[in-house]
NUZA-951825 format. One record per residue (C-alpha): x, y, z; residue in one letter. Coordinates in steps of 0.25 Angstrom, whole numbers, plus 5000, padded with zeros to 4 digits. Each point is the difference from the previous one (the first is absolute). Example, Ala and Ser with C-alpha at 12.3 -4.5 7.8 and 13.67 -1.06 7.14 Angstrom:
<sites>
<xx = 5049&yy = 4982&zz = 5031&r = a> .
<xx = 5006&yy = 5014&zz = 4998&r = s> .
</sites>
This chain:
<sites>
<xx = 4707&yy = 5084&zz = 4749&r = x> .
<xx = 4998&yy = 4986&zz = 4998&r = x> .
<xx = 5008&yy = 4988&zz = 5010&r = x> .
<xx = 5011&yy = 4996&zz = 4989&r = x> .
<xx = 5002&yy = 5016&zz = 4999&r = x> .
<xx = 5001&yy = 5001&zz = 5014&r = x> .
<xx = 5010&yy = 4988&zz = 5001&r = x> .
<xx = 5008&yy = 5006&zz = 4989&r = x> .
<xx = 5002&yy = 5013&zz = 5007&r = x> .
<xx = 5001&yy = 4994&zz = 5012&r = x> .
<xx = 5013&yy = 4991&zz = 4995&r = x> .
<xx = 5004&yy = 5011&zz = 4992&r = x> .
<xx = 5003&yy = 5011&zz = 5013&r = x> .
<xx = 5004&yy = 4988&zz = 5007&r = x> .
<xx = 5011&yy = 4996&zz = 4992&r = x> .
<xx = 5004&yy = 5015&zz = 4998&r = x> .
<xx = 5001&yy = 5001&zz = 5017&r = x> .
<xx = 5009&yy = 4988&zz = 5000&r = x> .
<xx = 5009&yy = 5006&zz = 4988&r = x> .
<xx = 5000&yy = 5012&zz = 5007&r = x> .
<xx = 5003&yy = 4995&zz = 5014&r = x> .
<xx = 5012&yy = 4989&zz = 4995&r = x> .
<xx = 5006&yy = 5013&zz = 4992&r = x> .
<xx = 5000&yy = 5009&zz = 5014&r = x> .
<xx = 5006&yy = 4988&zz = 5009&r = x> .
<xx = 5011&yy = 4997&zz = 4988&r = x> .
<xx = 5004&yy = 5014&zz = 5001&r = x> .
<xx = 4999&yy = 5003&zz = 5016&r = x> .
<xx = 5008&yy = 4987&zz = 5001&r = x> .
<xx = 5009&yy = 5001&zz = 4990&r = x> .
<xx = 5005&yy = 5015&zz = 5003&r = x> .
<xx = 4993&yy = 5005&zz = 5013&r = x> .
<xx = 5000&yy = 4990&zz = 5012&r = x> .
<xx = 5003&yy = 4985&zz = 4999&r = x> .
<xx = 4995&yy = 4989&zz = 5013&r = x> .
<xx = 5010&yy = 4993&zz = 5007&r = x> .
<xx = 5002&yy = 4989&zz = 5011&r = x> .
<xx = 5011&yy = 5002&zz = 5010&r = x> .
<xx = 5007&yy = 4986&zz = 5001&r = x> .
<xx = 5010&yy = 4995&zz = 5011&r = x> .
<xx = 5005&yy = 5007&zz = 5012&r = x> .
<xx = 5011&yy = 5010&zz = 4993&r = x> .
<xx = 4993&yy = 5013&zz = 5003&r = x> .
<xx = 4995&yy = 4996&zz = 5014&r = x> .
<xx = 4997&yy = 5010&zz = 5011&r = x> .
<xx = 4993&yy = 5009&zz = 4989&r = x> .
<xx = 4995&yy = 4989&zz = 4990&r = x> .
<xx = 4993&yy = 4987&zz = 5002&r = x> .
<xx = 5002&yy = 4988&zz = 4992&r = x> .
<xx = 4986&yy = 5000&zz = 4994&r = x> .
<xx = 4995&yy = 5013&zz = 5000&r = x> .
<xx = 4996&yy = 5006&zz = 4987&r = x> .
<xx = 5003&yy = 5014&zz = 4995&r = x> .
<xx = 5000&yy = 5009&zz = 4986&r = x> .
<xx = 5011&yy = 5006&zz = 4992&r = x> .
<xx = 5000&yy = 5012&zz = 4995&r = x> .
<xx = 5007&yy = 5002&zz = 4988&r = x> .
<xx = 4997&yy = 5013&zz = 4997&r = x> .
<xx = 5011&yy = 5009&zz = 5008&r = x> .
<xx = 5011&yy = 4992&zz = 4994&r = x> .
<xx = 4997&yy = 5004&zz = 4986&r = x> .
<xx = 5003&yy = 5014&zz = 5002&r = x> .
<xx = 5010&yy = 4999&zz = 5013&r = x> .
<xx = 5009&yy = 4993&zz = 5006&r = x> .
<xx = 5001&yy = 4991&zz = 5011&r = x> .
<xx = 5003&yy = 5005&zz = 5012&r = x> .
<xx = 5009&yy = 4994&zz = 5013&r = x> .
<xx = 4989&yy = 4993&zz = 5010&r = x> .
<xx = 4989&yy = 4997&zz = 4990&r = x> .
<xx = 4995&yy = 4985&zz = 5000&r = x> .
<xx = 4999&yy = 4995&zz = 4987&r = x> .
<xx = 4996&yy = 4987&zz = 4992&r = x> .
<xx = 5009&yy = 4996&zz = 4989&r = x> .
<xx = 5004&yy = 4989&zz = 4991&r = x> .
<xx = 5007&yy = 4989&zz = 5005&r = x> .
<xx = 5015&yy = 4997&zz = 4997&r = x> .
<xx = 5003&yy = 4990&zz = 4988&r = x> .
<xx = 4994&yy = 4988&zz = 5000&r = x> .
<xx = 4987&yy = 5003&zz = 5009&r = x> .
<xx = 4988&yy = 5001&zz = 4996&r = x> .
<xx = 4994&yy = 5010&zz = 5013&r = x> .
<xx = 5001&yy = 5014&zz = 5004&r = x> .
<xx = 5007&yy = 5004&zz = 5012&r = x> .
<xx = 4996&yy = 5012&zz = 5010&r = x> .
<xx = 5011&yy = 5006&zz = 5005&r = x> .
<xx = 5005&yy = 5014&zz = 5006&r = x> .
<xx = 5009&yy = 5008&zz = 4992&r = x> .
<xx = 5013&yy = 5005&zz = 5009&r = x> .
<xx = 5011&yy = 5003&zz = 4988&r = x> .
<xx = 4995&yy = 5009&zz = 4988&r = x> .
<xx = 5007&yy = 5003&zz = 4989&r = x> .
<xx = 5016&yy = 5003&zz = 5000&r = x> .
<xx = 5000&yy = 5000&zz = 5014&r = x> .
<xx = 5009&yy = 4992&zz = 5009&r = x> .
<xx = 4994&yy = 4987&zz = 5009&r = x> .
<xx = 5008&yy = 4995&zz = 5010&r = x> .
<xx = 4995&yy = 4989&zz = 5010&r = x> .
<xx = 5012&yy = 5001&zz = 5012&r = x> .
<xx = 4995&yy = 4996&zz = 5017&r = x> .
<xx = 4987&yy = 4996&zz = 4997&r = x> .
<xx = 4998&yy = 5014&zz = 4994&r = x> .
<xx = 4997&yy = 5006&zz = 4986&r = x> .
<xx = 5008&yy = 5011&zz = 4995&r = x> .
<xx = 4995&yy = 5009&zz = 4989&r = x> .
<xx = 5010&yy = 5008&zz = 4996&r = x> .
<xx = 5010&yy = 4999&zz = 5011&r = x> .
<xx = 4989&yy = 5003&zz = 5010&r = x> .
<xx = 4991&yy = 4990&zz = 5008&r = x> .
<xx = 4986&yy = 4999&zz = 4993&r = x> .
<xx = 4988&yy = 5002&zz = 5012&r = x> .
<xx = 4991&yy = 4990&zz = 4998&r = x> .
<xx = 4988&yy = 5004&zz = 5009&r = x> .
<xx = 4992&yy = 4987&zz = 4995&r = x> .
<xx = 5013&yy = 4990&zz = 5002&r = x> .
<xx = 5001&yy = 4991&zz = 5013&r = x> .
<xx = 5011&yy = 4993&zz = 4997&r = x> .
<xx = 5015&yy = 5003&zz = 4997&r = x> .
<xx = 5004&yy = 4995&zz = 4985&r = x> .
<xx = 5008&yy = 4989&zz = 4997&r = x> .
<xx = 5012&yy = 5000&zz = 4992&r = x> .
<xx = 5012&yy = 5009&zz = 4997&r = x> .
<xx = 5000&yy = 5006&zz = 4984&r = x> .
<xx = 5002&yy = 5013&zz = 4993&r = x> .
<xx = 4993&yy = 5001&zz = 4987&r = x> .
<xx = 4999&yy = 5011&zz = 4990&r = x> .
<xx = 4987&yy = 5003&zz = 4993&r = x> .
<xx = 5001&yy = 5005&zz = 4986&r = x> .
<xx = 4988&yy = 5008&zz = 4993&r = x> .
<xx = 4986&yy = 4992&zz = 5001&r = x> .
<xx = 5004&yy = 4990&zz = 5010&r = x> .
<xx = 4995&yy = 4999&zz = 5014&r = x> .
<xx = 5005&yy = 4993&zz = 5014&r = x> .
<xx = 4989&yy = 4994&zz = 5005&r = x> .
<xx = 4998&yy = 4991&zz = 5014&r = x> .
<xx = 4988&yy = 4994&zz = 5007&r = x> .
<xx = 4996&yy = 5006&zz = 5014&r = x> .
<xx = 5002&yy = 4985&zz = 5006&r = x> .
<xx = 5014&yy = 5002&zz = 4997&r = x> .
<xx = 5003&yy = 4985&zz = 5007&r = x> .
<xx = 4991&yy = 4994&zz = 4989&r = x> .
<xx = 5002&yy = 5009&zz = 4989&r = x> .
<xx = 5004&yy = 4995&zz = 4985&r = x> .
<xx = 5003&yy = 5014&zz = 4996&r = x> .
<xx = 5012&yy = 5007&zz = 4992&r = x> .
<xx = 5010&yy = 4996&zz = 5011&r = x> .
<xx = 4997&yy = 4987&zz = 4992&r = x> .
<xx = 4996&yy = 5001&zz = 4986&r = x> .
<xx = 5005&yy = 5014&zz = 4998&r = x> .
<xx = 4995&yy = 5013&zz = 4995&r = x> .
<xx = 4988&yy = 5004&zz = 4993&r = x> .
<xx = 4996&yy = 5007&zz = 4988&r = x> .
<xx = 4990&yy = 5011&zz = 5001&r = x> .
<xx = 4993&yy = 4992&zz = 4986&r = x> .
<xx = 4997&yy = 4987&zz = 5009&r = x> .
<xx = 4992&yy = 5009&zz = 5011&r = x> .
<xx = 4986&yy = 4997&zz = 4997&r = x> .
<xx = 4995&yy = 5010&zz = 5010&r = x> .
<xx = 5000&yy = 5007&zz = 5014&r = x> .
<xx = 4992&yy = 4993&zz = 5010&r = x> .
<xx = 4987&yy = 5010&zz = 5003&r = x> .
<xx = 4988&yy = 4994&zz = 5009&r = x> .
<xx = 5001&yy = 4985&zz = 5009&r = x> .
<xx = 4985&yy = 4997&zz = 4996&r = x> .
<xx = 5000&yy = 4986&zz = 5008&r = x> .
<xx = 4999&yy = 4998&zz = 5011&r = x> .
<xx = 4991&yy = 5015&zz = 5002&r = x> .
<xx = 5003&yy = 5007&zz = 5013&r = x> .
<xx = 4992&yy = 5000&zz = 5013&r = x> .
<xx = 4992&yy = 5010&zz = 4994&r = x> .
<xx = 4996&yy = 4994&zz = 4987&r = x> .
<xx = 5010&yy = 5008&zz = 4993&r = x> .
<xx = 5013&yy = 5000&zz = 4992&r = x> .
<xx = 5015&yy = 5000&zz = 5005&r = x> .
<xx = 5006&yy = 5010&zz = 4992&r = x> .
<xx = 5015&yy = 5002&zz = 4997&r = x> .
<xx = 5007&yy = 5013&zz = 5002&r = x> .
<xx = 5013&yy = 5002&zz = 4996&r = x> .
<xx = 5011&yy = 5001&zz = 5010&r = x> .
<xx = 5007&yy = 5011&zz = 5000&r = x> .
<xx = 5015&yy = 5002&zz = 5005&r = x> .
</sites>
């Protein structure tokens, strides 16, 4: 095989393992996982303004939400961001926020992850696909107390791993849900 041959092929596998590599990310980010930055204070203890973490999109295309799951979604009107956020009402239910509390349904929501009592005093009722959501830092949340509900078609995703920072060990934080 002679040099120019050599190249050739050379160029050839080359352009075919770049073809191949852009058509794998398209498809992991565009249906599978999906990187994004956690920005401001709104999710503080339990996420930091700069960490980074995926999004799974998977488990929303054949289920549903569910209460507890912290999820990324678009932005209300007129903002050009996604927003990470945890999910308190699901559909047709009931949100009240009354004394610092959040009712589901006539009963007090636990919130093993919340540190502080929520402000405001609201009853709201969700309709099918829309979701109540608040930010853990409920002092310094914009959240649906303030732009209101959510539909499940704006929910990018449920957050799955905080790659960055890694832990002490070297490894990743991973998110469970919570259960109630």
């Amino acid at each position: 095989m002679s040099y120019q041959e050599g190249f050739k092929l050379f160029v050839k596998e080359a352009v075919q393992t770049v073809a191949i590599t852009l058509v794998v990310l398209f498809f992991v980010y565009n249906f599978l996982v999906q990187p994004h930055r956690v920005k401001g204070d709104s999710m503080l203890p339990n996420y930091h303004d700069g960490e980074l973490l995926l999004t799974e999109k998977i488990s929303y295309r054949f289920g549903d939400p569910h209460r507890g799951d912290v999820i990324v979604f678009r932005a209300p009107v007129g903002r050009k961001v996604d927003f990470i956020k945890r999910i308190v009402g699901l559909p047709d239910d009931t949100v009240s926020i009354q004394d610092g509390k959040v009712l589901i349904n006539g009963s007090e929501l636990k919130e093993p992850y919340e540190t502080q009592l929520t402000q405001g005093n609201d009853t709201v009722q969700l309709s099918d696909n829309q979701y109540f959501v608040l930010g853990d830092n409920r002092n310094s949340s914009s959240d649906s107390r303030s732009f209101g509900l959510i539909d499940k078609e704006s929910i990018r995703g449920r957050v799955w791993v905080v790659y960055w920072p890694p832990t002490g060990d070297g490894g990743f934080r991973t998110i469970s849900r919570v259960n109630y």
